[in-house]
Structures are given as C-alpha cells and as structure tokens.
N, C-alpha and C positions, 0 to 999 in steps of 0.2 A: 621287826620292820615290815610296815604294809608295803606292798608290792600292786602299781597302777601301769595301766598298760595307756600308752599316749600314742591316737593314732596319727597320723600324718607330722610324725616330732622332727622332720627335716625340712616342714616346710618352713613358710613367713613367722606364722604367730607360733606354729609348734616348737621349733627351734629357739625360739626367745622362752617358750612357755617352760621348756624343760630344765632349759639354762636359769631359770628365775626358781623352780621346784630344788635343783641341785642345790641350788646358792642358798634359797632357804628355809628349805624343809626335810633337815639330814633323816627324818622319818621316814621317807619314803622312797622304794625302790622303783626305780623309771624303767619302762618296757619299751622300748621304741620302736613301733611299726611303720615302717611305710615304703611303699613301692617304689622309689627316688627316680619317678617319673620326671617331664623337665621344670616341674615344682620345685624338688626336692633336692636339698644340697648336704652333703653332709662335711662341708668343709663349714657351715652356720653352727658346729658342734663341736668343732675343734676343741673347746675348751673346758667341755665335760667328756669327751670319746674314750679316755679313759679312770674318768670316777669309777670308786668302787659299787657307787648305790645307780649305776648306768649299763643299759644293754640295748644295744641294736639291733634289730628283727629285719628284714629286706622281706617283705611279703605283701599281698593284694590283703586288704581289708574283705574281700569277696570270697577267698578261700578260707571255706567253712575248716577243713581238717588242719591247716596253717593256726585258725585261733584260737580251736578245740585245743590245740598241742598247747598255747601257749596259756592259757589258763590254768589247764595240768600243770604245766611243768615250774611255773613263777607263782601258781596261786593267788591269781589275779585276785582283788581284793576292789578296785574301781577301774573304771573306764571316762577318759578322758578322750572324747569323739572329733577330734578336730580334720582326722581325712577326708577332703573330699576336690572334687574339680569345682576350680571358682570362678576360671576367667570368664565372663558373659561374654563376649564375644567369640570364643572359644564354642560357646553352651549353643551360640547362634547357625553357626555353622557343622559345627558335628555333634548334634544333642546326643547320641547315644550313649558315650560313655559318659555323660555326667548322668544318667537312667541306671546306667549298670552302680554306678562307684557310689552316688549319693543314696541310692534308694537300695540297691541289692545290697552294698557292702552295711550299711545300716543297719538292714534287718538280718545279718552274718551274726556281726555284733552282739546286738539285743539278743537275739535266738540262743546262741551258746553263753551270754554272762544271763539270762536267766536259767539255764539247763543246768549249768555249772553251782550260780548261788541259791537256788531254790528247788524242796522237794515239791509244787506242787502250787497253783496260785493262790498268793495271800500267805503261802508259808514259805521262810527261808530256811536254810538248810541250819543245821547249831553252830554259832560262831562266824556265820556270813550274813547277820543279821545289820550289818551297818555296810554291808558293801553300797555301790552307789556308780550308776551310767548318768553320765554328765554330755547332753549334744549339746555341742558348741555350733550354734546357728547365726543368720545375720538378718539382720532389716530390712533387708530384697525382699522374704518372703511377704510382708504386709503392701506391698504394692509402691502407690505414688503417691505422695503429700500434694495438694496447692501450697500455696503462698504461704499458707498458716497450717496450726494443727502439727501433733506430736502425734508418734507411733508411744501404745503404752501397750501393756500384757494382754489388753483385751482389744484390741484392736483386731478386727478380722482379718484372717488372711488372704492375700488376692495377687499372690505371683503374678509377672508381665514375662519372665523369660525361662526357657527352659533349665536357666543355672537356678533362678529361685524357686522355680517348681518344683523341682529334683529337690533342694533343701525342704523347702515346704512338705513333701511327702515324707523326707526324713524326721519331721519332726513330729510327723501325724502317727508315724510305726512307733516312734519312742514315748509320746502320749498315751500310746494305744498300750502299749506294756506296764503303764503305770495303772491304769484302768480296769484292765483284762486279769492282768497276775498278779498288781499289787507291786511291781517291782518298783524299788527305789531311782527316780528316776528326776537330772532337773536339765530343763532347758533353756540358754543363753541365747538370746538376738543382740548380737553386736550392730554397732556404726562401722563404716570403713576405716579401717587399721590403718599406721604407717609407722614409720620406723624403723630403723637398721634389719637386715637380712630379706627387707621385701622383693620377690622377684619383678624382673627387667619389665618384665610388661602391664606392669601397673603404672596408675599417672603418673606420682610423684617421683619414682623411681625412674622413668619414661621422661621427663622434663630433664631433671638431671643430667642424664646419658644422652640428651639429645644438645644441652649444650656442652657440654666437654667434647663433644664430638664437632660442634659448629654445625650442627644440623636441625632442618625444619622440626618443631614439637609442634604436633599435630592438638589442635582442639576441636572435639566435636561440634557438631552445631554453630550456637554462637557460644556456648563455653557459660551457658546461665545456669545449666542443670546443679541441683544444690546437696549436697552432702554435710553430713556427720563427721567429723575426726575425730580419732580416737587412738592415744598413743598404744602404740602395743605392750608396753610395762603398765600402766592401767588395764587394759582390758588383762593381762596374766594373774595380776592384782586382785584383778573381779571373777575370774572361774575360780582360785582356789576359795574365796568367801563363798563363794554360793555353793563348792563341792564340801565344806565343808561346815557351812552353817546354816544353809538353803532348807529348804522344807521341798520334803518329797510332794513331786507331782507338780511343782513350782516353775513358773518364768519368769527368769530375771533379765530385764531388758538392761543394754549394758553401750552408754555413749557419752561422747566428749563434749557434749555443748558448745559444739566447734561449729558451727555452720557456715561454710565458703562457698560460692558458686565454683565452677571449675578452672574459671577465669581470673577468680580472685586468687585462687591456689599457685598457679600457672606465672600472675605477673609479680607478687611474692615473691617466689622460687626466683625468678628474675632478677630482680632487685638485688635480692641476700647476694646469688652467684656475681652479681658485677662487683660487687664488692670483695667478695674473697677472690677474686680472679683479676680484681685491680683493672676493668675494663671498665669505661665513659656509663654512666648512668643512662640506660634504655638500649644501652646494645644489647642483651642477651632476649629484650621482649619482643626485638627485632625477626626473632627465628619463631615465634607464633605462626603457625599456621590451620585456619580451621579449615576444619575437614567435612563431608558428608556426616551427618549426625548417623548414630548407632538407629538400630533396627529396636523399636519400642523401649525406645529411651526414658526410663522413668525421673519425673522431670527432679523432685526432691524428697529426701529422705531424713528424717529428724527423729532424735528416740529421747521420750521420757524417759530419764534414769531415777526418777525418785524414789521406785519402791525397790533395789536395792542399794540405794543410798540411806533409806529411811527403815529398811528390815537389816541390814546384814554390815551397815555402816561403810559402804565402799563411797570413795570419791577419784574422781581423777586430779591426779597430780601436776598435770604437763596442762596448760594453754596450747596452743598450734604456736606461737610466736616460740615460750621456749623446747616445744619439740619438734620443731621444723629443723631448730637451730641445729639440734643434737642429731636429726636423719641427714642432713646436707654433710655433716662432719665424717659421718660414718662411711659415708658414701667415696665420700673424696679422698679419706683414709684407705677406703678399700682398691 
C-alpha cells in the first residue's frame, strides 16, 4: 500500500479530496495534515475518521521536524499540497500569515520530500523513484481576464493580491525543485470550487446562510466580476489523473466552463431557494445587497482545460445547473 500525505484534508476541497481517494482508491494510505485553523473541520470526515487506510495528523505544514517525523514514520511515497490560506480578503487585511503558510510551509514540504526521496539532484533514492509532490494551485495566480481570452499553462503570471502572490511564489519553490533537483513534480491551477463542505465565508455558501437567515447577502461592486465554477468532485477527479498520469514538470490547468458574473450566481441561488422554501418568486433576491467592491478586484477569471482534457482524458461532469442543485441540498441537509 503507497502511503500519501494530503495537506490541508479538513478543509473544502481536501475533505472531499480524501473522501473521494478512500471511496476509490483502496491503494492508498491517506495521511492527513492540517492545522484545523477556522478552515478546517473535521466533522467534513466523519465518514472516513475511522477507515483503516486513514490517519489524522493536527500539525503546521511549517513545522519542519512535524514532517520530517512524518515521512519516516508512514513512508511518505506522494504529496498532495492542498494547505494553504485562501480567503483574499482575509490575505487583504492580514497578508502575513498567508507569507508564512503559503510560501514557508511550501518550501517545509518540498525541502524534506526531496531530503527524504532523493540521494542527491537528478537522483532518487532505489525504489522512490515514482514518488511525486503534486501543488494544488488556483487561477488567481495569472491575474485579470477582459471580456475575452482564457488563462492556459502558459499564460504569465501576474498576482493582484497578496492571497495569489503567496500561491504564485508557491508555485515558483515547486517549479524550482523540478528544475534544480529533478524532482518529480506537477502543478494544478484550478477555477473557483463549490460544493458541499465549503466554508461559511465563501459566496455561495454566504448566499445561502444569508437567506435562511432572512438576511442582507451582500454583492460586491455591481456583482459583474466573472468567475469559473468548478464542481469540487471534478476538480478531486482532476488531481488524481494528473497525480497519476501527468508528466513531471507539468501544468495542468483544471475548470468548469461554467462562467457567471457574481450576480448571475447570487440571483440563481435566489430563484432555486424560493422554491425549495415555498416563498413568492423574487423574494429571496430581495435581501441583495451591494456592497463597496473588494480592494483590487480582479474583474474575470476563465481557464482553458483542454490540455488536461486532451493529455490525461479528464472532463467535468457537473454543469453549475446540476451542481448547484446538489450544493443547495447539502447545505440545507446540513
């Protein structure tokens, strides 16, 4: 049994990501790191917390002798990089710890699984010759779209916040290790995720909670700014293809062809709830309310998926119509 260490597996996508590895990849033993900062929930786990191919870790991605211990002791085999702080707002107001968590804890990572799987750059150690560090990054880091135009693998990078900078530098350490030592190495740029276990202060999840509550849901701006969706069992879908059939040194850009403004998301979400909640058509788009727009607001974000659609065969499964359906349900169940 290969044994992967999965960092941040309490949060949004890690928590699905692990619950998707359990369910179907009895090969592999899950290592689960993460700090259960107010990210991180471990009641999203409940129903792998006691698989026998599952283990819990409570530790900083940052502490070197925390991961040094765990690569000895589970013989870490891959690395699945999904720890880090995401909320831009969040990144706006206290940049420093997304400096510490995204760019130190990174190179924590990288430093001991190359110490650990190699004698030496360009050589791996005998029988750790397939291991593999997988950063799971996002489409922040390439900047702002206009009107038109796709983000694709070569698109330059051009952070606007200190949440995509801090990624962006992450993904410059784990390049740089592919480069430098030859280590096995691939990197993912997602669209924005959604789907069951996201935390409270993201939109979607944030729309919801603010009508079951009969309260104002706040929209930036005028609510044009343009997004990617991208169900989160797609994108689980798409790291293990690319951890497992990706070509070292490789970036696989990874999104839903879902393009909404934040408005079009918002009066949506609207709609669906006046119907499951049996309330008059246009009451729930009633509690709209826009707000001061965010602090370098990037206005749209769109990712070519065709070169791991067309190298590694992934496609997404879910439209925004039937996985909005399936995030409203979970939510309202929870």
């Amino acid at each position: 049994m290969k044994a992967i260490l999965v960092t941040g597996g309490a949060g949004f996508i890690g928590a699905n990501f692990i619950e998707f590895i359990i369910d179907e990849y009895p090969e592999y033993q899950v290592v689960n790191l993460d700090k259960l900062t107010y990210a991180g929930d471990l009641m999203h786990l409940k129903k792998v917390q006691n698989h026998m191919n599952y283990t819990f870790i409570q530790g900083d991605i940052c502490d070197r002798a925390l991961i040094e211990m765990l690569f000895t002791t589970y013989d870490i085999r891959g690395v699945f990089h999904l720890a880090a702080e995401s909320h831009v707002d969040n990144s706006i107001s206290s940049p420093e710890v997304f400096i510490e968590t995204n760019i130190k804890g990174t190179f924590t990572l990288l430093d001991v699984a190359y110490k650990y799987w190699m004698e030496k750059p360009n050589q791996y150690r005998n029988g750790y010759e397939n291991c593999r560090f997988l950063q799971v990054s996002t489409d922040e880091v390439y900047g702002s779209l206009g009107k038109t135009g796709l983000f694709t693998e070569e698109t330059s990078y051009a952070p606007n916040s200190p949440y995509s900078a801090s990624k962006a530098s992450g993904d410059m350490l784990v390049r740089s290790y592919y480069h430098t030592y030859g280590m096995n190495t691939i990197i993912t740029n997602c669209s924005n995720n959604y789907g069951p276990k996201q935390h409270a202060e993201k939109l979607i999840p944030t729309i919801i909670r603010k009508i079951l509550a009969n309260e104002q849901i706040p929209v930036y701006g005028d609510g044009k700014n343009v997004r990617d969706w991208l169900y989160v069992k797609d994108h689980c879908v798409g790291l293990m293809l690319a951890f497992e059939k990706g070509i070292a040194g490789e970036v696989y850009n990874i999104g839903g062809k879902n393009e909404m403004t934040n408005i079009q998301i918002v009066t949506l979400i609207c709609a669906r709830m006046d119907i499951l909640l049996s309330k008059d058509s246009g009451t729930c788009e009633k509690l709209i309310n826009f707000v001061e727009d965010r602090a370098g607001h990037d206005y749209r974000y769109a990712i070519d998926a065709s070169k791991i659609e067309g190298h590694l065969g992934w496609e997404a499964k879910e439209n925004f119509k039937t996985g909005i359906q399936k995030t409203i349900a979970w939510y309202l169940n929870k």
